[in-house]
C-alpha positions in Angstrom: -0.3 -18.6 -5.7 -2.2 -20.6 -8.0 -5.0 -21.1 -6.2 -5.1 -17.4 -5.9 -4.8 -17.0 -9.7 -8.2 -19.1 -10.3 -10.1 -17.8 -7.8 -8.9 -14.2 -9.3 -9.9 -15.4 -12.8 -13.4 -16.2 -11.2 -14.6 -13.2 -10.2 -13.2 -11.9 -13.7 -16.5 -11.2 -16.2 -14.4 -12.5 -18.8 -13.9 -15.9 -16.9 -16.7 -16.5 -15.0 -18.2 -18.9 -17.2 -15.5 -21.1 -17.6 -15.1 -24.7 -16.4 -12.9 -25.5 -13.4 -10.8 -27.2 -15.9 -10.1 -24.2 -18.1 -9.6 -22.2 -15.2 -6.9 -24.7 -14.1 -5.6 -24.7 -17.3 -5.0 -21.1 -17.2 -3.2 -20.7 -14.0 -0.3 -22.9 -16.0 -0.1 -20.9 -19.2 2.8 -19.3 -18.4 5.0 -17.0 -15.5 3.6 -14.5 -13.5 5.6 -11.4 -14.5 6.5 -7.9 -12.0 6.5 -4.6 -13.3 7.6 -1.6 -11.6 5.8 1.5 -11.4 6.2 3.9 -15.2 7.2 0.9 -17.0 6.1 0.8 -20.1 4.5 -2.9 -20.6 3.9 -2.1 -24.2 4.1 0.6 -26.8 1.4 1.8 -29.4 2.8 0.3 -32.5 4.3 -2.8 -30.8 3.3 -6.1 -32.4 0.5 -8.2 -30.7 2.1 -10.8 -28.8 0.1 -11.8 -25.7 -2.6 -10.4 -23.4 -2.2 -9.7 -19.7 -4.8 -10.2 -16.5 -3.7 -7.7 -13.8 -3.0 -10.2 -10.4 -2.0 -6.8 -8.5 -1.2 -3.7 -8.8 -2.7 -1.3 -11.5 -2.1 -0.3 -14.9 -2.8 2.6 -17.5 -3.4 2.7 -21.0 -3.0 5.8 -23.0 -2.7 6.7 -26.4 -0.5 9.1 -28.1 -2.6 12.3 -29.5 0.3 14.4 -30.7 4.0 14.0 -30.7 5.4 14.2 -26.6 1.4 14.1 -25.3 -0.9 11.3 -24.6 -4.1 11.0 -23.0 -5.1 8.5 -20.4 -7.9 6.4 -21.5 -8.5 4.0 -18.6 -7.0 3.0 -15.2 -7.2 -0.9 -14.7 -6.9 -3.1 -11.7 -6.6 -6.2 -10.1 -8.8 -8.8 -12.0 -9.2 -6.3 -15.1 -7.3 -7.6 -18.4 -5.7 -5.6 -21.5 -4.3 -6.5 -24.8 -7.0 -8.5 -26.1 -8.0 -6.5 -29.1 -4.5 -6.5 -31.2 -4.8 -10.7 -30.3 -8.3 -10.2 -32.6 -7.0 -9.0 -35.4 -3.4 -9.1 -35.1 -2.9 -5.3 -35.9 -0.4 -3.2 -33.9 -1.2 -2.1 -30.6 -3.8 1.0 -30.4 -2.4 2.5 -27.2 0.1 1.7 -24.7 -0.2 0.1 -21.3 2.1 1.6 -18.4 2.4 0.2 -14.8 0.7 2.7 -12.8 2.1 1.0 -9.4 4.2 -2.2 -9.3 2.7 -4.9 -10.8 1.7 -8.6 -11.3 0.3 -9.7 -14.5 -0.4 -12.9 -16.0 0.1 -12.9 -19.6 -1.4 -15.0 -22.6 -0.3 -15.9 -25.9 -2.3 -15.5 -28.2 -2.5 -18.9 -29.3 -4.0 -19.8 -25.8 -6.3 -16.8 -26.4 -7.7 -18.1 -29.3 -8.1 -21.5 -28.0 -10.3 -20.6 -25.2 -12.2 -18.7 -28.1 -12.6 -21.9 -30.3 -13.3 -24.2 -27.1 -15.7 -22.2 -24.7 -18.6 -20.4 -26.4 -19.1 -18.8 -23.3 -15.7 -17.2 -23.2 -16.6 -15.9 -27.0 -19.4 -14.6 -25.5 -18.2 -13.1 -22.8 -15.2 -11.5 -25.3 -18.1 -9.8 -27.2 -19.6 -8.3 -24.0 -16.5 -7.1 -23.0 -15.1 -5.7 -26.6 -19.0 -3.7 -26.8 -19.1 -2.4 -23.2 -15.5 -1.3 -24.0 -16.1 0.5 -27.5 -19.5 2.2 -25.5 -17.5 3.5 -22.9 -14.7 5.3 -25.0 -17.4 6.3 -27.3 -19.0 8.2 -24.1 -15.9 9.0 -23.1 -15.2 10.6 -26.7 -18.7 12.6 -26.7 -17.4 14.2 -23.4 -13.9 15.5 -24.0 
């Protein structure tokens, strides 16, 4: 399986440019961990703990808009990853993520977050990309609804 993990990590944007070594490093950061299907993986207000890469399966995020109703924001899959913006700045989550199917995620602390930050450029880099093609799209997304 770990093989499959850094060849998954690969063809992630968010990875692509790190070494072989990193990459390695990665796939022993921690257990791979199953989710069932409408399990909630975290809550909007929960603390920021650890980021997840999707292995399999897929996952949703909403956010609350009134008391009982949410909205669904985005639908992520295998090779997409969530939670990185409450690892930033260490706020409380902004939405919740929910398995969608049964799942396999990888997560990381946020310690080892922010040590690929401080050690790879290229992963900062990358981490900017992602964080600005994701505040354009909700912003889009925003105009629309």
């Amino acid at each position: 399986m770990i093989q499959s993990i850094a060849a998954l990590l690969k063809q992630v944007p968010f990875f692509q440019d790190l070494s072989e070594d990193t990459l390695e490093e990665l796939t022993q950061i921690g257990s791979i961990q199953y989710w069932d299907a409408a399990k909630v993986v975290f809550g909007e207000a929960d603390p920021p703990d650890r980021m997840y890469l999707i292995l399999a399966g897929s996952v949703e995020i909403r956010k609350a808009v009134a008391p009982g109703k949410t909205i669904l924001l985005k639908t992520l899959g295998a090779g997409d990853f969530f939670g990185e913006m409450a690892l930033i700045d260490r706020s409380p989550r902004a939405a919740s993520a929910v398995a969608e199917t049964h799942c396999s995620l990888l997560p990381i602390s946020r310690s080892e977050f922010l040590g690929l930050v401080k050690n790879n450029p290229a992963f900062g880099v990358s981490l900017l990309k992602t964080l600005a093609d994701r505040l354009r799209f909700m912003t889009s997304h925003l105009r629309s609804a």
